[in-house]
Phi, psi and omega in degrees: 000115175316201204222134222017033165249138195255137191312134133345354165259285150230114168240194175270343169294345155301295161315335203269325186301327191286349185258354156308294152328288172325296248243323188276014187227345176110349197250105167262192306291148186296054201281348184052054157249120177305048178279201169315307187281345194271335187281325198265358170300304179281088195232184202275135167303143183256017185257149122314078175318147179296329199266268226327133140344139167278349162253012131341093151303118189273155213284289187243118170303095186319138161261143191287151198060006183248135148328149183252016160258069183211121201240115185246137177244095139202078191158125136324068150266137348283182231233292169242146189259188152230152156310146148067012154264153186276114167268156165227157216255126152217157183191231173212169162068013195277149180273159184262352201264270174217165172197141199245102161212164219256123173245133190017074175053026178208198201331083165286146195244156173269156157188165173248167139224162186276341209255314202079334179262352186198150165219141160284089176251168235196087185317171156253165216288338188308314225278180201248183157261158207155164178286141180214154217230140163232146158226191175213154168219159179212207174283352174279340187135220180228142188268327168346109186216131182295342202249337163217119206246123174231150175207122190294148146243148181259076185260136176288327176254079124337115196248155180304141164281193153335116170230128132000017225294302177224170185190135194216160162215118163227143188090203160245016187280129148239154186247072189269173169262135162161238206188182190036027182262163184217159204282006152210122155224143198268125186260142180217132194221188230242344180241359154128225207222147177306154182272309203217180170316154159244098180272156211206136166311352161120319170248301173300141169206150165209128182242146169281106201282338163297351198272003190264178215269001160238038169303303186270004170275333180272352148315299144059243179279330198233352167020055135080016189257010207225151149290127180219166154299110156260098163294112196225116160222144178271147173224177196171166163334331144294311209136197189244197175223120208286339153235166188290137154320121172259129171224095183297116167222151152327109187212000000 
């Protein structure tokens, strides 16, 4: 991995931008993963500039709290490719038209969305293997940003990332299931984050919800009386798991 490009799934230089974000938009805690709740964030405007027609389509769809000429990249899915397989993008500011986008400033692929939020790109077949940097552009500009770096890898062999299958907690033990763990994986949840790797037999993992890193602050506040939404993703070397594991728990 070059040096401040951060994995195409989450990395840290990723996270901290989005909990930046997160945090200048109301949405707590602000741990800087990019989920359900940071998603249901990106949403369309609902003001109508005067001069437009009410049945004017706007072009690129504003994200609430983002400038609406701000075209943002953050994430990669999946993390490692082949040439010629499809990732999708998710961000702001993506065009419905055309939006361009750039594997290390260089061989652009086209693309639309439907959305404003997510694009369906297409590796191009040229490229060799290796790390590659994305950005994207339209008429709003460029998603280049020093505070947020995303990057595919180009593997003749790709391997899948972390998936989510199941998931229990007794205790303060929580227990997943699934498939793609490796013997360091990072847990980034709705309580915050593992302090270092977790290793895992590959199908099995297990964490301590006390041990993340906003567990006891947000204890707190919620003295063991509430039901919440525990959101979970794993990243590794591979890559992540592309939406979080919902766990209902007491906190």
């Amino acid at each position: 991995m070059p040096p401040n490009v951060a994995y195409g799934y989450f990395g840290p230089l990723t996270r901290v931008a989005v909990a930046r974000w997160q945090t200048a938009n109301g949405i707590t805690p602000a741990v800087g993963y990019f989920g359900p709740i940071s998603r249901a964030a990106i949403v369309t405007e609902t003001n109508t500039p005067s001069n437009l027609s009410p049945s004017t389509e706007i072009d690129t769809p504003a994200a609430l709290g983002m400038r609406a000429n701000q075209v943002m990249l953050f994430r990669a899915f999946p993390f490692e490719v082949r040439s010629g397989d499809v990732i999708t993008l998710d961000g702001s500011g993506f065009s419905k038209t055309i939006n361009k986008i750039y594997f290390n400033d260089s061989n652009p692929v086209d693309a639309t969305s439907t959305d404003g939020i997510t694009l369906d790109v297409r590796v191009p077949l040229i490229l060799s293997e290796g790390e590659y940097s994305l950005s994207v552009s339209n008429t709003l500009g460029s998603s280049n940003n020093p505070d947020i770096a995303i990057a595919i890898k180009v593997m003749n062999n790709p391997r899948s990332g972390p998936i989510i299958e199941n998931a229990s907690i007794v205790g303060d033990t929580v227990t997943l299931t699934g498939s793609g763990f490796t013997s360091a994986n990072n847990i980034i949840t709705t309580l915050g984050n593992s302090s270092g790797p977790i290793s895992s037999d590959g199908v099995t993992l297990t964490f301590r919800i006390t041990e993340l890193s906003m567990y006891n602050e947000i204890r707190r506040f919620t003295l063991g009386n509430y039901k919440v939404a525990f959101w979970i993703y794993v990243e590794n070397e591979h890559g992540a798991n592309k939406e979080p594991y919902k766990l209902e728990i007491m906190i």
